[in-house]
C-alpha positions in Angstrom: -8.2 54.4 34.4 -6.3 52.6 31.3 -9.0 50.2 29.8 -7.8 46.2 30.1 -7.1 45.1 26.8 -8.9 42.0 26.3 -7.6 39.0 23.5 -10.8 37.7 21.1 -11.9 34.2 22.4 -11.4 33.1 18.7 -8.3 34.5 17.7 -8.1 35.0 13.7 -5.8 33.3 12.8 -2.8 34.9 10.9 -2.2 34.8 6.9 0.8 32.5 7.8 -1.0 30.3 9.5 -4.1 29.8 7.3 -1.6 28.8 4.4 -0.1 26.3 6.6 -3.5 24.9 7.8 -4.2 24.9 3.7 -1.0 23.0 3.2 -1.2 20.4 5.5 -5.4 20.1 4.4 -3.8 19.7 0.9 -0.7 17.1 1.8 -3.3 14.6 2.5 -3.4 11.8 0.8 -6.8 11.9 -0.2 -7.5 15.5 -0.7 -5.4 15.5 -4.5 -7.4 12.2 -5.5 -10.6 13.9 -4.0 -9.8 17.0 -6.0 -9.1 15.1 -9.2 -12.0 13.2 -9.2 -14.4 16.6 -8.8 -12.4 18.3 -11.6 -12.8 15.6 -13.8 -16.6 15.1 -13.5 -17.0 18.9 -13.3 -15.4 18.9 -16.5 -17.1 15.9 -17.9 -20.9 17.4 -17.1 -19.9 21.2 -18.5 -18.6 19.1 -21.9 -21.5 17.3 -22.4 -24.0 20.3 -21.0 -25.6 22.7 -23.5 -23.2 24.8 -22.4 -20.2 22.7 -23.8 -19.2 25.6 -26.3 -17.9 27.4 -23.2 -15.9 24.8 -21.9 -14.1 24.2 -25.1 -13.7 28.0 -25.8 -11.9 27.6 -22.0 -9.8 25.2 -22.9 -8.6 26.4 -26.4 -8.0 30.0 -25.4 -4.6 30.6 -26.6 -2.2 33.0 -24.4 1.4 33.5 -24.8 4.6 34.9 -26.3 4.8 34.0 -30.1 8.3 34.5 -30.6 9.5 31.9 -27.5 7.2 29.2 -29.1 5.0 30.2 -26.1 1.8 31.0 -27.2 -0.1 27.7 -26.4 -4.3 27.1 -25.7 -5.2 26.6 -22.1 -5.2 23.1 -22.3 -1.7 23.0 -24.0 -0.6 25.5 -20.6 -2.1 22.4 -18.2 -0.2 20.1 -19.9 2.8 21.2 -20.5 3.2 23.8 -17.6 1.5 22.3 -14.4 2.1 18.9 -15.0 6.3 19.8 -14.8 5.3 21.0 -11.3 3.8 17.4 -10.4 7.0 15.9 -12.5 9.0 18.1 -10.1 7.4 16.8 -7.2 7.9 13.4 -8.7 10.8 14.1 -9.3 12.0 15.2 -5.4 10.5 11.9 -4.2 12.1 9.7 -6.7 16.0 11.2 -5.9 14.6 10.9 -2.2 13.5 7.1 -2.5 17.0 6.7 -4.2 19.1 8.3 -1.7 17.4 7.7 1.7 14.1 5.6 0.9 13.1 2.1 -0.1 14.7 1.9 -3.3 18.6 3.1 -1.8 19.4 -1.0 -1.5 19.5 -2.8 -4.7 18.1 -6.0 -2.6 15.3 -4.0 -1.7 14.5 -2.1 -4.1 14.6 -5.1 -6.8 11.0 -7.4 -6.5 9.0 -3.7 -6.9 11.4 -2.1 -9.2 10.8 -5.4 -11.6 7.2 -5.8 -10.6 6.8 -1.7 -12.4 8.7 -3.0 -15.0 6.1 -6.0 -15.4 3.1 -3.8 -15.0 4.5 -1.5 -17.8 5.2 -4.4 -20.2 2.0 -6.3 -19.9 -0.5 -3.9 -20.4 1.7 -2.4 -23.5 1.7 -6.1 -24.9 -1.7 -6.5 -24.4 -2.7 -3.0 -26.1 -0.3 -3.9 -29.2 -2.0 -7.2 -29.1 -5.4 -6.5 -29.6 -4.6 -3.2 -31.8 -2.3 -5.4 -34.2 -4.5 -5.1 -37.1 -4.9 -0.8 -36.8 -1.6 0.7 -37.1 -3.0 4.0 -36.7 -4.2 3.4 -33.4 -0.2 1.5 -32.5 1.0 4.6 -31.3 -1.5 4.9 -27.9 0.4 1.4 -26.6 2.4 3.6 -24.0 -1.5 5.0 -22.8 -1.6 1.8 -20.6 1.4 1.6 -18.8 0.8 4.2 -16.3 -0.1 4.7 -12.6 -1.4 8.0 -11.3 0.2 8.5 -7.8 -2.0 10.7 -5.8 -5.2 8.6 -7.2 -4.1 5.4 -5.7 -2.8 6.2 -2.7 -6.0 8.3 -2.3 -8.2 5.3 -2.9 -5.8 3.0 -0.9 -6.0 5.4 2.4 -9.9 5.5 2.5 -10.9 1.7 0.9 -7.3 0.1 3.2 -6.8 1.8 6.3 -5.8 -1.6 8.1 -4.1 -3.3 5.5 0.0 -3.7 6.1 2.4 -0.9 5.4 4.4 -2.6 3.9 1.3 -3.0 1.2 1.5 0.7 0.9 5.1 1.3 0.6 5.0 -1.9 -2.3 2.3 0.5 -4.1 4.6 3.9 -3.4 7.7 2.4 -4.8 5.7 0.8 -7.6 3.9 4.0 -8.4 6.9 5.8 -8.1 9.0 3.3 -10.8 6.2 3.2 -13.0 6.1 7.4 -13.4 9.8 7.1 -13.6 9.5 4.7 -16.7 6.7 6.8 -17.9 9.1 9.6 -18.0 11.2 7.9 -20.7 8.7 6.7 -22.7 7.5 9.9 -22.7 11.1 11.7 -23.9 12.2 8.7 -26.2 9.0 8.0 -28.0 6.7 10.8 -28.0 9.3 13.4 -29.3 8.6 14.6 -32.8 11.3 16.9 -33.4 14.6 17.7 -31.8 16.1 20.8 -32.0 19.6 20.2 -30.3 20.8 23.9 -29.5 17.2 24.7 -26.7 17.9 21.1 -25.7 22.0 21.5 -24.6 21.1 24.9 -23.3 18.0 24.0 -21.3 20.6 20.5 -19.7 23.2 23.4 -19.1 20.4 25.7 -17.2 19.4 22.1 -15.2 23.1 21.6 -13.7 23.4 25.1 -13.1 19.9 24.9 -11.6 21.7 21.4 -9.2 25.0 23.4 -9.0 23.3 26.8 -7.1 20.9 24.1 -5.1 23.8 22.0 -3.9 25.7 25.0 -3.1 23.7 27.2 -1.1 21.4 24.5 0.2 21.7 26.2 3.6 20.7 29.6 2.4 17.6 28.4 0.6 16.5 26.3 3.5 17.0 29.2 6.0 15.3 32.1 3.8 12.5 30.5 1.9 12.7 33.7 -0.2 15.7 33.5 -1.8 14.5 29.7 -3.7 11.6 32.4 -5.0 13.9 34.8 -6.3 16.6 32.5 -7.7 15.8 29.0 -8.3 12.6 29.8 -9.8 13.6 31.8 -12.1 16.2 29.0 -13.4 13.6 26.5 -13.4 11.5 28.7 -15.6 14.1 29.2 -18.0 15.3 25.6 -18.1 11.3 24.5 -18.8 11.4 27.3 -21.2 13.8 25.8 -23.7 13.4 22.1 -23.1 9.8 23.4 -24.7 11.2 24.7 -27.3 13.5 22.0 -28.1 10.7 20.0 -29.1 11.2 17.2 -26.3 8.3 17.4 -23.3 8.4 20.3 -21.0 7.5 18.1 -18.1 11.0 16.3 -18.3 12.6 19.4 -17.4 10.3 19.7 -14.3 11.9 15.7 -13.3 15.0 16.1 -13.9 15.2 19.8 -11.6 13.6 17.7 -9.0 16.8 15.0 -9.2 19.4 18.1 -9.0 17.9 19.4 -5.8 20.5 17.7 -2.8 18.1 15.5 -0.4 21.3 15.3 2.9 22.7 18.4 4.0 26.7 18.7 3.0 29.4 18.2 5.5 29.9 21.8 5.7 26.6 22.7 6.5 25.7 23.9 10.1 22.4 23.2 10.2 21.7 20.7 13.2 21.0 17.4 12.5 18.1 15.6 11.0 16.7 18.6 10.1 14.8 18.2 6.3 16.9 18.7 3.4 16.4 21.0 0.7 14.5 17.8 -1.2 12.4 17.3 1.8 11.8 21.2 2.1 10.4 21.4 -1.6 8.6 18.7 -1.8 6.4 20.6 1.6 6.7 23.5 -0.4 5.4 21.9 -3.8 3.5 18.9 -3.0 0.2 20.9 -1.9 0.4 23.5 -4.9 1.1 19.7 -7.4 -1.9 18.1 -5.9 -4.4 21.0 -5.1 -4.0 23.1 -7.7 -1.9 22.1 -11.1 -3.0 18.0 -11.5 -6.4 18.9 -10.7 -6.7 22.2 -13.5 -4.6 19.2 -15.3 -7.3 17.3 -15.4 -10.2 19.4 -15.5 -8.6 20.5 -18.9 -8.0 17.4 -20.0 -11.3 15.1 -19.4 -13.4 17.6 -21.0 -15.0 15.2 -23.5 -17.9 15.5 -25.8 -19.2 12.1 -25.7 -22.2 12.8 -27.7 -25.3 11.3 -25.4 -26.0 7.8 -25.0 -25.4 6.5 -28.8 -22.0 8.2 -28.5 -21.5 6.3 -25.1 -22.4 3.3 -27.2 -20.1 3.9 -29.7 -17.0 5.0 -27.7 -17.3 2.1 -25.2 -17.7 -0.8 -27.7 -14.7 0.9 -30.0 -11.6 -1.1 -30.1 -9.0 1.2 -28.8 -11.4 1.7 -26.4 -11.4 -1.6 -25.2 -7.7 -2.1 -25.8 -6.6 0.5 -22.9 -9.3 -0.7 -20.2 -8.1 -4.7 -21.1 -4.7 -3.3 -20.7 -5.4 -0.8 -17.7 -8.2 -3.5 -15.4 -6.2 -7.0 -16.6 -2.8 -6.3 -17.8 -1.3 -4.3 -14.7 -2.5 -6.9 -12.0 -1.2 -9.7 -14.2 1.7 -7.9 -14.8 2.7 -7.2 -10.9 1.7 -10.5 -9.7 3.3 -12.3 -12.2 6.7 -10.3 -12.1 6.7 -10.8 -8.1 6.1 -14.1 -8.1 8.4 -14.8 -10.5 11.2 -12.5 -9.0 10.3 -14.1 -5.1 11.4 -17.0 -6.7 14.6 -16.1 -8.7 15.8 -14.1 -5.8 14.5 -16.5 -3.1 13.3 -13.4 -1.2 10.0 -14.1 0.1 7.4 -11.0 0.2 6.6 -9.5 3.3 5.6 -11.2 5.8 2.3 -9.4 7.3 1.0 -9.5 2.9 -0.8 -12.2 1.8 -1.0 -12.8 -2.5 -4.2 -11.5 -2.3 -3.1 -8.3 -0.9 -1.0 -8.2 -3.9 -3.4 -8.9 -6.5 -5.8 -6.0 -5.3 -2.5 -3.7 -5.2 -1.9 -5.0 -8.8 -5.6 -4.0 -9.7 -5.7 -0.2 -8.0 -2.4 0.2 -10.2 -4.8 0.2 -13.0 -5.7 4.2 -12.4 -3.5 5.4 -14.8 -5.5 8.6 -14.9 -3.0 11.9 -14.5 -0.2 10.2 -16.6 -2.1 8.3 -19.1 -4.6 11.4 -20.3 -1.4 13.2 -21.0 0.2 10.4 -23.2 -3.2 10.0 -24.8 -3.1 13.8 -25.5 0.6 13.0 -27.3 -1.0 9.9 -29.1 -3.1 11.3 -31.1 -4.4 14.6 -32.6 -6.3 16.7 -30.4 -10.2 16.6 -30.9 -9.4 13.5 -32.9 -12.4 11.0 -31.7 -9.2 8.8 -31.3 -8.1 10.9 -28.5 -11.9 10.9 -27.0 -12.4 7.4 -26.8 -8.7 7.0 -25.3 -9.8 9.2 -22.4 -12.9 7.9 -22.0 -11.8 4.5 -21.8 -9.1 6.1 -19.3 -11.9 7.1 -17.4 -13.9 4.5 -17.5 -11.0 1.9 -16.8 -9.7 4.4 -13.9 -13.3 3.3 -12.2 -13.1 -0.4 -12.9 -10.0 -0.7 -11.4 -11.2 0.8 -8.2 -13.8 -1.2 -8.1 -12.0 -4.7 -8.5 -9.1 -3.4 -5.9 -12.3 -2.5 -3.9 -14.3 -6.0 -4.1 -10.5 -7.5 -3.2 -9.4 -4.8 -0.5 -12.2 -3.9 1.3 -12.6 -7.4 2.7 -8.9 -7.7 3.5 -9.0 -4.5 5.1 -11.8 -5.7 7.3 -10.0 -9.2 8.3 -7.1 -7.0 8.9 -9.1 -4.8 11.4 -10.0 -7.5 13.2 -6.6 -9.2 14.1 -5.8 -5.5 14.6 -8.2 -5.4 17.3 -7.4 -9.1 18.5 -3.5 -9.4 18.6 -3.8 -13.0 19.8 -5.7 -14.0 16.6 -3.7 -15.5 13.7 -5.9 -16.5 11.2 -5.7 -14.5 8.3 
């Protein structure tokens, strides 16, 4: 008699599956901040451990071909590599937000689009302001004007889980300005030299790159594989020579992200409301951005030797130092407050009504973890091992910290009051 085949009560569950399970684990909002915040204090203790020597010898390990202009440390890899796969992913959501998001109406789109602008220009003024008298120290005022994404909508999700969504959509579109301004700044002032011939072909490789995307949007959503084999490879190349023409590598990573088509064409016959091409990358990308290349981003980055407590004492009480976490914990909730309220008034378009100015001013505060961004314009500020560049990124840290903790002290409570009425509809006191 044939033996009954019998199925495992606890089926293993197949390779496919396991990377989806991974993917979604990874596509929550608070697993990339989680994940940044271990690499970074991982990388803090091994720099300041007797074993330092290794870290460093990690993170200066050169590998590469010469000839390309290629042959970069570790740290230089992190970077300049796998930070143009989290300004790709940037890059997707900001053509997304443009096309079929918050920011596609002007009269939208205008109170946080100004209110990023605000929290750029304030903390920059600030940082000029109290650096006035150190011009070699001048060229770090672009360090404050950042937000990192994934950090504060990590913190937001576990410290506001009550609070409006419209609060969190104001801090998205914010976010997502602010890294869009930061992208300029970035290829307009931090660009040394230009060398025009990489630069034209790498642009010409980018609309080829948008040409084939817009083209065959169908094929590349219906056969994952052939992206791999053919997209990749262009995205690779046009990285490769925006590199070489002297101008960040991690603009070429933004601007493949705006090429890619976020609606379907009219001659596509895929049903629907199904995702677009955008929409599919951004699945595809988002968890390998925020579980693997921001957080080896900063793990290589926030490595710093801070030389025991009398090094403490010195970096914390040195001006620039003080400058970025002035500019970081005050400048970027004065800056979005004051920008709102001033634009709620010039366009007679009140905010929201479920926030409260409150709400707004602890949203203000979290945009002060400038984190992913600002170690990497600190890194393009000034020389690397420079105690210049040590005491920028410890005052990034440190500011990082403090602004969690003010948006905490001013959230947390909200977020409580905002349980309540949650739980009690017919309450209206806020």
């Amino acid at each position: 008699m044939a033996e009954a085949t019998t199925s495992p009560a606890f089926p293993t569950p197949s390779p496919r599956r396991r990377r989806s399970a991974l993917g979604n684990f990874l596509r929550r909002e608070t697993v990339g901040g989680m994940l940044l915040v271990i690499a970074a204090i991982i990388a803090l203790i091994w720099a300041n451990s007797p074993a330092s020597d290794g870290y460093f010898a990690l993170r200066d390990f050169t590998i590469g071909y010469e000839p390309w202009h290629l042959n970069l440390s570790l740290g230089q890899w992190a970077s300049d590599g796998l930070l143009a796969i989290f300004f790709f992913v940037v890059g997707l959501e900001l053509k997304r937000e443009f096309v079929t998001g918050d920011l596609r109406k002007f009269s939208t789109a205008i109170v946080p689009i100004a209110a990023a602008a605000g929290g750029v220009a304030i903390p920059a003024l600030i940082y000029v302001a109290l650096l006035r008298d150190d011009t070699a120290l001048l060229g770090g005022w672009a360090i404050p004007t950042a937000t990192d994404i994934a950090f504060a909508v990590a913190v937001l999700a576990i410290i506001g889980s009550y609070l409006p969504s419209a609060l969190r959509i104001f801090l998205l579109t914010l976010a997502v300005v602010d890294d869009l301004i930061a992208i300029g700044i970035i290829a307009i002032f931090y660009t040394d030299t230009l060398n025009f011939v990489p630069l034209v072909l790498s642009l010409l490789v980018i609309a080829i790159y948008g040409f084939v995307a817009q083209r065959w949007q169908s094929a590349f959503l219906t056969r994952p594989l052939l992206a791999w084999c053919i997209l990749l490879p262009l995205g690779v190349i046009a990285w490769a020579l925006m590199h070489t023409s002297g101008i960040h590598a991690t603009i070429a990573g933004v601007l493949l992200g705006f090429t890619v088509p976020v609606l379907h064409s009219r001659r596509s016959k895929l049903a629907e409301g199904t995702p677009g091409l955008s929409e599919s990358m951004e699945h595809r990308f988002g968890p390998m951005s925020a579980g693997f290349a921001v957080p080896v981003f900063a793990f290589l980055a926030a490595g710093v030797n801070i030389g025991g407590w009398a090094g403490v004492q010195a970096a914390v009480t040195a001006p620039l130092t003080l400058a970025i976490v002035a500019a970081l914990v005050l400048g970027k909730p004065i800056g979005i407050t004051l920008v709102t309220w001033i634009m709620t008034l010039v366009t007679r378009k009140p905010l929201d009504p479920s926030i409260r100015w409150i709400d707004l001013i602890g949203i203000g505060a979290l945009a002060g973890v400038g984190f992913t961004v600002s170690l990497l314009v600190a890194e393009l500020s000034f020389a690397a091992g420079s105690f210049e560049q040590s005491d920028a990124k410890v005052a990034i840290i440190a500011a990082s910290l403090v602004a969690i903790l003010v948006a905490s002290i001013i959230l947390v409570p909200r977020n409580r009051k905002y349980r309540r009425i949650t739980k009690a509809p017919q309450t209206r006191t806020y």
